[in-house]
PDB file of N, CA, C, O and CB in Angstrom:
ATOM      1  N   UNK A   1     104.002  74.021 112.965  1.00  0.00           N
ATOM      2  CA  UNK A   1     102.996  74.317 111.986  1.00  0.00           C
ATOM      3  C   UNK A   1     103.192  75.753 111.508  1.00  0.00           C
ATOM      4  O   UNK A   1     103.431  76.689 112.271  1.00  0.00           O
ATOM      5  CB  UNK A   1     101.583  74.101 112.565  1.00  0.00           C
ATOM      6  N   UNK A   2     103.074  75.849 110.217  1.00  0.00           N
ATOM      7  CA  UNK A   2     103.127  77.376 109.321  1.00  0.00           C
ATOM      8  C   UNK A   2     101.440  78.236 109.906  1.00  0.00           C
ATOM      9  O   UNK A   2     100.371  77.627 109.963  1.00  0.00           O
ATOM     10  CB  UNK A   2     103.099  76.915 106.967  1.00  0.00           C
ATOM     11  N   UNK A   3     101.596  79.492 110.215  1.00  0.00           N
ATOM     12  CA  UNK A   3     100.563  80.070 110.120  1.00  0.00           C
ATOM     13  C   UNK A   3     100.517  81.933 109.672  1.00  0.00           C
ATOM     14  O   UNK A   3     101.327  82.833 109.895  1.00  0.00           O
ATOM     15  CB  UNK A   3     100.048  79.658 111.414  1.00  0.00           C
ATOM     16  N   UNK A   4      99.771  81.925 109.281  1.00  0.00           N
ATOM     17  CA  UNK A   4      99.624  83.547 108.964  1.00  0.00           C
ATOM     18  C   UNK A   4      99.005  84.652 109.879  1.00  0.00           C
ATOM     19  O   UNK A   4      97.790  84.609 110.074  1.00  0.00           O
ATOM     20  CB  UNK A   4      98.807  83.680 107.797  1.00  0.00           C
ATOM     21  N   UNK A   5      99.803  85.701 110.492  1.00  0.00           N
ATOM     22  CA  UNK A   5      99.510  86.750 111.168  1.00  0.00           C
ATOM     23  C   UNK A   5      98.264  87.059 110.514  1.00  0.00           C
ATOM     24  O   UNK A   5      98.070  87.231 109.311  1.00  0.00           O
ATOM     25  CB  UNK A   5     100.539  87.782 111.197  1.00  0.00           C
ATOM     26  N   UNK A   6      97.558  87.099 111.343  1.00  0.00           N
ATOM     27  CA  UNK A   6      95.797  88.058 110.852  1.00  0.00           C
ATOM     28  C   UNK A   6      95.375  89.185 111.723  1.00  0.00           C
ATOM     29  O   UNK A   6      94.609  90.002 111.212  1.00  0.00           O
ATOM     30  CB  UNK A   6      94.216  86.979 111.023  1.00  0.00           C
ATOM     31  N   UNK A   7      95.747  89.362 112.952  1.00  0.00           N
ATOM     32  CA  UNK A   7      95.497  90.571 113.616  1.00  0.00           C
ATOM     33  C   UNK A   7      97.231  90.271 114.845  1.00  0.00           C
ATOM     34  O   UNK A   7      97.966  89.289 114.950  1.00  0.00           O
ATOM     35  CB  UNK A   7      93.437  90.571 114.507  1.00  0.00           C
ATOM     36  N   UNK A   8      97.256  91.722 115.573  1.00  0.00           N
ATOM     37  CA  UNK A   8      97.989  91.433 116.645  1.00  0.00           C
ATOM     38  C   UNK A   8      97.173  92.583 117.717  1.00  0.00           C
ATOM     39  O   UNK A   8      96.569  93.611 117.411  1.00  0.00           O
ATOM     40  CB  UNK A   8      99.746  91.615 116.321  1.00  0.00           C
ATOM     41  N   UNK A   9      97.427  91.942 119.138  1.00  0.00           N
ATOM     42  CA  UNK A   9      96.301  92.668 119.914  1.00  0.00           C
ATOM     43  C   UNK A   9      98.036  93.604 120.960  1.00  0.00           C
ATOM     44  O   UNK A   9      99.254  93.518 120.803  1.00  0.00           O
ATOM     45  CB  UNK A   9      94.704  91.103 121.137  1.00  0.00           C
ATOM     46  N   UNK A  10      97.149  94.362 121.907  1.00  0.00           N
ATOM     47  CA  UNK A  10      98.395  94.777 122.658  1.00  0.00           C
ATOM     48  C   UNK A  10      98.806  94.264 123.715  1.00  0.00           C
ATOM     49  O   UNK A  10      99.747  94.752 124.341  1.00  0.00           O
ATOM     50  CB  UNK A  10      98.399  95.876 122.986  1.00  0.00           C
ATOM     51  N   UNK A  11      97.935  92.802 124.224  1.00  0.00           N
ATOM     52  CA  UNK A  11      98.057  92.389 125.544  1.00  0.00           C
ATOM     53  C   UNK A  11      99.449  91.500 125.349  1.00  0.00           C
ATOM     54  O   UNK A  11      99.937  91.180 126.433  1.00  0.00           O
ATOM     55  CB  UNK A  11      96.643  91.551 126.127  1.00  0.00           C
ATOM     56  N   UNK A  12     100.150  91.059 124.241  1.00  0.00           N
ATOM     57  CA  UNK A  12     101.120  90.640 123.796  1.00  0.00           C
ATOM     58  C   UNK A  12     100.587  89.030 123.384  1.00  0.00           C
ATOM     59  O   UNK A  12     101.043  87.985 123.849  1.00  0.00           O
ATOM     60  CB  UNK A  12     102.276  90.902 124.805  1.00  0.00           C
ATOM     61  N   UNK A  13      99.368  89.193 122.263  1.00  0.00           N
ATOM     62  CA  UNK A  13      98.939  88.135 121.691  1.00  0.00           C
ATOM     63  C   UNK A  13      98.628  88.569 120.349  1.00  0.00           C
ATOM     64  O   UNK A  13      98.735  89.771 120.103  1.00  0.00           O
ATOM     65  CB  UNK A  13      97.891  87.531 122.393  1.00  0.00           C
ATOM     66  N   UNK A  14      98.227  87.701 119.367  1.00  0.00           N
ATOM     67  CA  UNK A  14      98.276  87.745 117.901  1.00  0.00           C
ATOM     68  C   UNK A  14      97.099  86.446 117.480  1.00  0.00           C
ATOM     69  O   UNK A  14      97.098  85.305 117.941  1.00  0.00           O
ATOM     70  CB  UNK A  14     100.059  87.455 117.302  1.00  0.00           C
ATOM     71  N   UNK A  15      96.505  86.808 116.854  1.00  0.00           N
ATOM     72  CA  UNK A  15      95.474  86.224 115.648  1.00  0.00           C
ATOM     73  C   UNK A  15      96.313  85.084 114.638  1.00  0.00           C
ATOM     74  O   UNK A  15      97.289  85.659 114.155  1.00  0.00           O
ATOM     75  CB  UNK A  15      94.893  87.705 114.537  1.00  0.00           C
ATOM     76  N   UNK A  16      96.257  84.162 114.342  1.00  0.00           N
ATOM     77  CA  UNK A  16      96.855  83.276 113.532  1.00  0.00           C
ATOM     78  C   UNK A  16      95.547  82.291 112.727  1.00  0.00           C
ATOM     79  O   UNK A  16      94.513  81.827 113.207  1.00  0.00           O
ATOM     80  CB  UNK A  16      97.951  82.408 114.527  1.00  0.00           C
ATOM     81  N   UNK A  17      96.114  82.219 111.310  1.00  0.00           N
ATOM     82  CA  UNK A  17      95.109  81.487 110.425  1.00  0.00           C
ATOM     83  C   UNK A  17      96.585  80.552 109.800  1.00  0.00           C
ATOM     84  O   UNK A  17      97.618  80.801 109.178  1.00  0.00           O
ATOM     85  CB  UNK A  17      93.954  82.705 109.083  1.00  0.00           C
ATOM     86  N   UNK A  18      95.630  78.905 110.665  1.00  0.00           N
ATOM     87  CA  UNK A  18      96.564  78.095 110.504  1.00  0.00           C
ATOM     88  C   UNK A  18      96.022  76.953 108.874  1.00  0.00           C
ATOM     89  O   UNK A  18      95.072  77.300 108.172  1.00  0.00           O
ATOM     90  CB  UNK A  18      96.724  77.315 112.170  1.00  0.00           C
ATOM     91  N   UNK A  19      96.671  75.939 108.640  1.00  0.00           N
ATOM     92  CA  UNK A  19      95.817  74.932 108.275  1.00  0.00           C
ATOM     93  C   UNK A  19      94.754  74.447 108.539  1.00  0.00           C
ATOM     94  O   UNK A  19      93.961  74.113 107.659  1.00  0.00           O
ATOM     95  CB  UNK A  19      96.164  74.265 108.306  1.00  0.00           C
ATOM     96  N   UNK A  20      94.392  74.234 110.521  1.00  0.00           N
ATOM     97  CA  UNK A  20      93.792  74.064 110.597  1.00  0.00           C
ATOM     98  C   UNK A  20      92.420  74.441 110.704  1.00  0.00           C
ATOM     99  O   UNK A  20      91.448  73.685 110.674  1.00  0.00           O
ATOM    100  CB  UNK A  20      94.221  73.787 110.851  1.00  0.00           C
ATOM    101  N   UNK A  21      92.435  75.851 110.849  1.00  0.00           N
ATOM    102  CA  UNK A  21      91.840  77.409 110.584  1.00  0.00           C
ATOM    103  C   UNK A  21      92.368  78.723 111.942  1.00  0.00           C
ATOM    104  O   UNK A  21      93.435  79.067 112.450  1.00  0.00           O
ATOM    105  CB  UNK A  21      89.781  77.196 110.634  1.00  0.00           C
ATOM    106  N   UNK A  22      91.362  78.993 112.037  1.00  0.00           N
ATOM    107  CA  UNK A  22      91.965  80.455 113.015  1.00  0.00           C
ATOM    108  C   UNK A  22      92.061  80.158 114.009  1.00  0.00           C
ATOM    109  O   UNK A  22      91.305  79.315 114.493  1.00  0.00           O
ATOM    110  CB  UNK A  22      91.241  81.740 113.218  1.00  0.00           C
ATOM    111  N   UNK A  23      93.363  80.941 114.932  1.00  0.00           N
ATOM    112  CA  UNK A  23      93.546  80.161 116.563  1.00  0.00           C
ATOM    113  C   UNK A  23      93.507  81.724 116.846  1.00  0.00           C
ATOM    114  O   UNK A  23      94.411  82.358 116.302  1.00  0.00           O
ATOM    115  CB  UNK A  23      95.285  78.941 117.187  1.00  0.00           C
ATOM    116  N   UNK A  24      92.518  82.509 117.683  1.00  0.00           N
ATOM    117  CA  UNK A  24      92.806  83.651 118.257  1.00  0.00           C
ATOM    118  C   UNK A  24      93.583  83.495 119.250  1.00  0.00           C
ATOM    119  O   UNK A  24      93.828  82.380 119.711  1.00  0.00           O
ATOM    120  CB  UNK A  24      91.836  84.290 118.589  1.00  0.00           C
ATOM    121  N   UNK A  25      94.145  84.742 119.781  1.00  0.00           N
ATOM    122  CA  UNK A  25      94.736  84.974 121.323  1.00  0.00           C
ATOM    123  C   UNK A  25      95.827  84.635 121.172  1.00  0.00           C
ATOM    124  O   UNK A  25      96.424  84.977 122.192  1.00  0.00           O
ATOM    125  CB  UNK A  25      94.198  84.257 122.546  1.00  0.00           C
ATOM    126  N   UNK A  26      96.688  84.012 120.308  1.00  0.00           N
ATOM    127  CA  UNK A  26      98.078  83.233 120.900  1.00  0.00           C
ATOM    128  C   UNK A  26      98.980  84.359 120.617  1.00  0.00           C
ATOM    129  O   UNK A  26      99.170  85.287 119.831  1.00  0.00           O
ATOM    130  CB  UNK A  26      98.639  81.642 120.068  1.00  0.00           C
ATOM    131  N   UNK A  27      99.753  83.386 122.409  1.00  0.00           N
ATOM    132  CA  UNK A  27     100.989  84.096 122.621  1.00  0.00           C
ATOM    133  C   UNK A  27     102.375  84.433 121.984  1.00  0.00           C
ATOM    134  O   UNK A  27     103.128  83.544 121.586  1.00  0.00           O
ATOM    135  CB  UNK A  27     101.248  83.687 123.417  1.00  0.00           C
ATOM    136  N   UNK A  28     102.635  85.601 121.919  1.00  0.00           N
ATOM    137  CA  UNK A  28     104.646  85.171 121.061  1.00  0.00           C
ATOM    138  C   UNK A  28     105.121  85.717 122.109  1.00  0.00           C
ATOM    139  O   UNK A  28     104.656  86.233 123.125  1.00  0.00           O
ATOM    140  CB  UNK A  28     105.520  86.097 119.249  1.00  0.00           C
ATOM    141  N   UNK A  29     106.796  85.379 121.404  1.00  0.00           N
ATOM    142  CA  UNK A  29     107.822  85.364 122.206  1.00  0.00           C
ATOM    143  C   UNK A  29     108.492  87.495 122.405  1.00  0.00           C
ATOM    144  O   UNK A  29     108.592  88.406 121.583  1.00  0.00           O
ATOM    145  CB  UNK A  29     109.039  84.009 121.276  1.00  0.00           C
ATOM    146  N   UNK A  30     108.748  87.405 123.771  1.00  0.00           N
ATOM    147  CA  UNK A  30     108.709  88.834 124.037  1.00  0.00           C
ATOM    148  C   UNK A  30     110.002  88.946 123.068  1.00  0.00           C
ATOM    149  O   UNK A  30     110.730  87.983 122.829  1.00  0.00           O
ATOM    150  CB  UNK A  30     108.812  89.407 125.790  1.00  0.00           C
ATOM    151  N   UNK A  31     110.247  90.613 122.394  1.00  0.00           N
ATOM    152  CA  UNK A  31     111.372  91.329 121.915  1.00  0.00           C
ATOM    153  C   UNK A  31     111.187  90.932 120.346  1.00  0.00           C
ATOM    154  O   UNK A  31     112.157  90.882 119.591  1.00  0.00           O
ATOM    155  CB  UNK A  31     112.876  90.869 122.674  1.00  0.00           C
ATOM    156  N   UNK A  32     109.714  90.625 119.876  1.00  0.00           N
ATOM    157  CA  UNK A  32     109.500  90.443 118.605  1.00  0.00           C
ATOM    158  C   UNK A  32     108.337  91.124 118.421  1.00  0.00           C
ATOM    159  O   UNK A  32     107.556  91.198 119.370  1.00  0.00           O
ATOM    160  CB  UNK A  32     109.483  89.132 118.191  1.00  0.00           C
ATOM    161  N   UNK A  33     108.089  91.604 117.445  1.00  0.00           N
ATOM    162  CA  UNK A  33     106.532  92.670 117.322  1.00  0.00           C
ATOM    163  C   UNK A  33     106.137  92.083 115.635  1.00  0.00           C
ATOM    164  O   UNK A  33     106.511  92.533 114.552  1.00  0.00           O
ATOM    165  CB  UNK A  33     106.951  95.094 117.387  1.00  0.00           C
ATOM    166  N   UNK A  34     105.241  90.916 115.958  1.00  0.00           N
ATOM    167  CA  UNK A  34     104.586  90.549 114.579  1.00  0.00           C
ATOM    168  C   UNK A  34     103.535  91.351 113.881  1.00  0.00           C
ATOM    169  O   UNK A  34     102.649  91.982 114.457  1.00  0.00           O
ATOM    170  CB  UNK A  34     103.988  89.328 114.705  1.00  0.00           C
ATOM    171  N   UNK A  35     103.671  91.289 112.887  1.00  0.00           N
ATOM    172  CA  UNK A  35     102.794  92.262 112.219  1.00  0.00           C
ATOM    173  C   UNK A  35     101.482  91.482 111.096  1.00  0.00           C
ATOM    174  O   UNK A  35     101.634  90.287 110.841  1.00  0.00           O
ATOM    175  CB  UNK A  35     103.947  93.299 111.304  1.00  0.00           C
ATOM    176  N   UNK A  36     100.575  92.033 110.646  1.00  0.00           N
ATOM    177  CA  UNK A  36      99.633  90.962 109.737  1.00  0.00           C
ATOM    178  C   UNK A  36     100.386  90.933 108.803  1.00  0.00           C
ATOM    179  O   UNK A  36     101.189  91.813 108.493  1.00  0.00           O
ATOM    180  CB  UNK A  36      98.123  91.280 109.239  1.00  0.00           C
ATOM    181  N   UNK A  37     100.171  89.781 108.197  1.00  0.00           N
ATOM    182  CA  UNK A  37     100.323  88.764 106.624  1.00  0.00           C
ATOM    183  C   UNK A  37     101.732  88.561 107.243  1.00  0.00           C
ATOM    184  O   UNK A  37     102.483  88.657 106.273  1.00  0.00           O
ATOM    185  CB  UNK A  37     100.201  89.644 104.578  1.00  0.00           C
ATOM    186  N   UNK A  38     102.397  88.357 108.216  1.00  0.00           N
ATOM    187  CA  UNK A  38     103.590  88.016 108.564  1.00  0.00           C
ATOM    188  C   UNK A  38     103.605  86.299 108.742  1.00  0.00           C
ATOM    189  O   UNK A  38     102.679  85.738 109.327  1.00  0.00           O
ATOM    190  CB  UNK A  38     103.947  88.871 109.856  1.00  0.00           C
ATOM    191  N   UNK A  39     104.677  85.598 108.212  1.00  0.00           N
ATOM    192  CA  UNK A  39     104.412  84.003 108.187  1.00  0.00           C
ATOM    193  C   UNK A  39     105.248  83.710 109.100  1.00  0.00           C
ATOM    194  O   UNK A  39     106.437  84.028 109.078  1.00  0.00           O
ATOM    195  CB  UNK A  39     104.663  83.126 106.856  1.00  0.00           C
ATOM    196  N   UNK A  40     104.548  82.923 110.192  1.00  0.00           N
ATOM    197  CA  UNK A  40     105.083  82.558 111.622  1.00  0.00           C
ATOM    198  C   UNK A  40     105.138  80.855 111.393  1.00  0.00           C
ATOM    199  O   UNK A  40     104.838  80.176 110.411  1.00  0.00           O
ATOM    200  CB  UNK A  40     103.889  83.155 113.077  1.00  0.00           C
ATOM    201  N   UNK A  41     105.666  80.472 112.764  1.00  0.00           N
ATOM    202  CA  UNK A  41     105.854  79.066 113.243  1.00  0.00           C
ATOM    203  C   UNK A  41     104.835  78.974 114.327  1.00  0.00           C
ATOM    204  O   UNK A  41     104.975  79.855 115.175  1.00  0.00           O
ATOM    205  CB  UNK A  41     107.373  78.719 113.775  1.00  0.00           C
ATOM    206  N   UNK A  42     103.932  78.217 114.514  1.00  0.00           N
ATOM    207  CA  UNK A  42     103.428  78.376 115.681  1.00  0.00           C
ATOM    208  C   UNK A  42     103.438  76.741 116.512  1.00  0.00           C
ATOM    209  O   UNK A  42     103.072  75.641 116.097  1.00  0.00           O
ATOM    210  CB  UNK A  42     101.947  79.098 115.415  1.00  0.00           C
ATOM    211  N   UNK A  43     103.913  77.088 117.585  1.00  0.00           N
ATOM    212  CA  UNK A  43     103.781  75.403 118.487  1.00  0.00           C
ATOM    213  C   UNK A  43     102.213  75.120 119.467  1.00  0.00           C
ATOM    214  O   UNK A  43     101.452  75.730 120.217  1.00  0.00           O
ATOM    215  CB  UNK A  43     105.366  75.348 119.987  1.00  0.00           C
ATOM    216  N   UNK A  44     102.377  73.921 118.914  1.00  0.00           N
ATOM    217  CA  UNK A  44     100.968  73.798 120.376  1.00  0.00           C
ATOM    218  C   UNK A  44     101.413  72.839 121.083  1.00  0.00           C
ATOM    219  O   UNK A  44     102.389  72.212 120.673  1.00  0.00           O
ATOM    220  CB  UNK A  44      99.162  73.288 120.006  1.00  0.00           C
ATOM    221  N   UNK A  45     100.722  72.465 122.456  1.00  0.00           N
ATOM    222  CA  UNK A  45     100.892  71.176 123.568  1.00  0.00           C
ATOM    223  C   UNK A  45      99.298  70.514 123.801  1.00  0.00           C
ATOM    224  O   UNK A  45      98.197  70.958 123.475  1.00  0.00           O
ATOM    225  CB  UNK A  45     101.598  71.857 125.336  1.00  0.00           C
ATOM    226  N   UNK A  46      99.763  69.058 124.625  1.00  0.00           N
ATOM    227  CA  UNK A  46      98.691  68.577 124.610  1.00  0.00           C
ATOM    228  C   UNK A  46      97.275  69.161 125.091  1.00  0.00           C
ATOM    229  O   UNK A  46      96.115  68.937 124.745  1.00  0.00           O
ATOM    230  CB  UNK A  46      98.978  67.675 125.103  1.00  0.00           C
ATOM    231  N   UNK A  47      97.891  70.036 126.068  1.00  0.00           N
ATOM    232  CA  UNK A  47      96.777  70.945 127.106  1.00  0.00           C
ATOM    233  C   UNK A  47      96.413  71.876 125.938  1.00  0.00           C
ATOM    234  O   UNK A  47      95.681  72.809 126.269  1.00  0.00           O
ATOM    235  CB  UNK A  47      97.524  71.937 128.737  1.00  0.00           C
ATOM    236  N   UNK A  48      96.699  71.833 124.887  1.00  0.00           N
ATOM    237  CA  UNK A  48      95.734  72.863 124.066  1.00  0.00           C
ATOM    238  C   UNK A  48      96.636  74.404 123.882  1.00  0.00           C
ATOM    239  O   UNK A  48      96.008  75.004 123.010  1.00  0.00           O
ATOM    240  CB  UNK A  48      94.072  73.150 125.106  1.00  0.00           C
ATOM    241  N   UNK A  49      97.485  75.034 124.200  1.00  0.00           N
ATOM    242  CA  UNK A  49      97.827  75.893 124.195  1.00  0.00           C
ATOM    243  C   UNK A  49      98.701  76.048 123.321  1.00  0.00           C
ATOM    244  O   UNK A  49      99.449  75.129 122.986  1.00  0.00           O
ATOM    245  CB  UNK A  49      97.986  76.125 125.071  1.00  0.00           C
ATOM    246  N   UNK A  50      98.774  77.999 122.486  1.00  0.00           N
ATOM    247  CA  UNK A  50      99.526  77.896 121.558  1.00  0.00           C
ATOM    248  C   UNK A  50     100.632  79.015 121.824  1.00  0.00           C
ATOM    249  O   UNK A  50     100.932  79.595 122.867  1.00  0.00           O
ATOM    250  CB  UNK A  50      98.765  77.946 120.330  1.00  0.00           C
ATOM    251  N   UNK A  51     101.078  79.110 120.681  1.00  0.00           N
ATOM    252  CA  UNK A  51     102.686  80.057 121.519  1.00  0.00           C
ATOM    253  C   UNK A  51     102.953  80.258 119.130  1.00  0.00           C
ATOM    254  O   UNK A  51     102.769  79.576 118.122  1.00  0.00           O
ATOM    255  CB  UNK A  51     104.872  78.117 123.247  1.00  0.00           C
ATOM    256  N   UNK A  52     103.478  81.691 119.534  1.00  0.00           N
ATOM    257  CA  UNK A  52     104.215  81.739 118.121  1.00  0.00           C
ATOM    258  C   UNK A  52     105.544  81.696 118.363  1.00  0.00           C
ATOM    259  O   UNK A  52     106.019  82.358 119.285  1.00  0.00           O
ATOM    260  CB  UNK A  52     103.944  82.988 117.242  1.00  0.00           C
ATOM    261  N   UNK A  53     106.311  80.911 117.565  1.00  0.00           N
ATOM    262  CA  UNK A  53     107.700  80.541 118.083  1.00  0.00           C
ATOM    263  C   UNK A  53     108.402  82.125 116.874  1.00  0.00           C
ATOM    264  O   UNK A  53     109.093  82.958 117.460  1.00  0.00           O
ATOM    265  CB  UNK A  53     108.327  78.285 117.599  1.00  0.00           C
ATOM    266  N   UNK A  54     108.286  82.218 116.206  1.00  0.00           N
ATOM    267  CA  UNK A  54     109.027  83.208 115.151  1.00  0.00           C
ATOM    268  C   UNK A  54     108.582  83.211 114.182  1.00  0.00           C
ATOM    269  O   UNK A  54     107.859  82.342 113.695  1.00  0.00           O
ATOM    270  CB  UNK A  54     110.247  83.076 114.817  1.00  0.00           C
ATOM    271  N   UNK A  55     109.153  84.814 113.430  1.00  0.00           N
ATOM    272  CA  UNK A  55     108.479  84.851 112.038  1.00  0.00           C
ATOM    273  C   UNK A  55     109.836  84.476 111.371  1.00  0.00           C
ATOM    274  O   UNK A  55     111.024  84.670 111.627  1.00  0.00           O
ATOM    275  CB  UNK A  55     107.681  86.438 111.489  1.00  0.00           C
ATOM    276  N   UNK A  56     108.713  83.496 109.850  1.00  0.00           N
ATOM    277  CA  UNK A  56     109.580  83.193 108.799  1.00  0.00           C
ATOM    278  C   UNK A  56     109.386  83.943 107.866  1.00  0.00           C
ATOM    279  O   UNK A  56     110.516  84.116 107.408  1.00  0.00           O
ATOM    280  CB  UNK A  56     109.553  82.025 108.363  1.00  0.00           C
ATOM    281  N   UNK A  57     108.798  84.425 107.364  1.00  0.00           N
ATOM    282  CA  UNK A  57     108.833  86.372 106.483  1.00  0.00           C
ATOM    283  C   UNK A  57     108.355  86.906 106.602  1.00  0.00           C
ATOM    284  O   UNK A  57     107.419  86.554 107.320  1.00  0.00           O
ATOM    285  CB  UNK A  57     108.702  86.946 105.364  1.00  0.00           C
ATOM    286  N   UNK A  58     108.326  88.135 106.196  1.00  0.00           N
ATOM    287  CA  UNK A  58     107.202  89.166 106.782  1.00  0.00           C
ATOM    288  C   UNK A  58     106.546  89.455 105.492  1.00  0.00           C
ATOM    289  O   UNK A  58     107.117  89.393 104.403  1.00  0.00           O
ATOM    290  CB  UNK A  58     107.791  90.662 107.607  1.00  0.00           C
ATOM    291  N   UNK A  59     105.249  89.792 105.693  1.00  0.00           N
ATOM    292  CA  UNK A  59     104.532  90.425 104.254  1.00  0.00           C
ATOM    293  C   UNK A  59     104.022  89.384 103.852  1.00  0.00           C
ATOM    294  O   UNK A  59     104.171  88.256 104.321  1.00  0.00           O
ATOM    295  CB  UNK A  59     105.422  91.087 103.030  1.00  0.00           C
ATOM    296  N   UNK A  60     103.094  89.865 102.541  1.00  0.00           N
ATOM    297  CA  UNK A  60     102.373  88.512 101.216  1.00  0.00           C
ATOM    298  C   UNK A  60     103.541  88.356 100.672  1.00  0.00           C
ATOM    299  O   UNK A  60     104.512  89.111 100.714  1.00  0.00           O
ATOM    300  CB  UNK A  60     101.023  88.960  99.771  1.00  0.00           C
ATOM    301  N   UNK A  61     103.453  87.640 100.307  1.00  0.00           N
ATOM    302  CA  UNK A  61     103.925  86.341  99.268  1.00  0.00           C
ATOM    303  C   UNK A  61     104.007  87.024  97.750  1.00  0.00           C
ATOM    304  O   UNK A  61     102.989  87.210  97.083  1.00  0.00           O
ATOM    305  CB  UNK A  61     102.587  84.867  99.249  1.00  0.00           C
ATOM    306  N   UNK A  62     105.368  87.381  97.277  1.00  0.00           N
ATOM    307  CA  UNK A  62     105.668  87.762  96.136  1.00  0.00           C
ATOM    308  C   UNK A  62     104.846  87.400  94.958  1.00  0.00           C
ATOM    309  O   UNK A  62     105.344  86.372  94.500  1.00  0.00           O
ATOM    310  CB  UNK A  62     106.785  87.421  96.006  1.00  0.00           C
ATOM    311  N   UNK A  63     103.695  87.803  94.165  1.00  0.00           N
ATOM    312  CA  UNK A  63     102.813  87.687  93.041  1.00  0.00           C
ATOM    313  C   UNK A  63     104.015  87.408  91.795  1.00  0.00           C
ATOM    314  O   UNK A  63     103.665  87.248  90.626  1.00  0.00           O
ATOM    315  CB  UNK A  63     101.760  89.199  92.852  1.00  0.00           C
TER     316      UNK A  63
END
């Protein structure tokens, strides 16, 4: 699923506003430092948990 960076905290979690709406807290992958309006991948599992797999660009979206 596509989602948009909306905050990043320092405990090594990040804010995401998905389709389905906002998932606080989720985890990314260490040796990446996401930043807001950055467009990520994010995975979930059945147990509910989410994870950002990588960013697919960084920044808004060219006007």
């Amino acid at each position: 699923m596509l989602a948009v960076v909306t905050a990043v905290h320092a405990d090594g979690t990040a804010d995401v506003d998905t389709g389905r709406g906002a998932v606080l807290g989720v985890r990314y992958l260490r040796g990446w430092n996401p930043a807001p309006d950055d467009r990520v991948m994010v995975a979930t599992n059945p147990a509910g948990n989410w994870l950002i797999v990588g960013a697919l660009a960084a920044g808004p979206d060219p006007v």
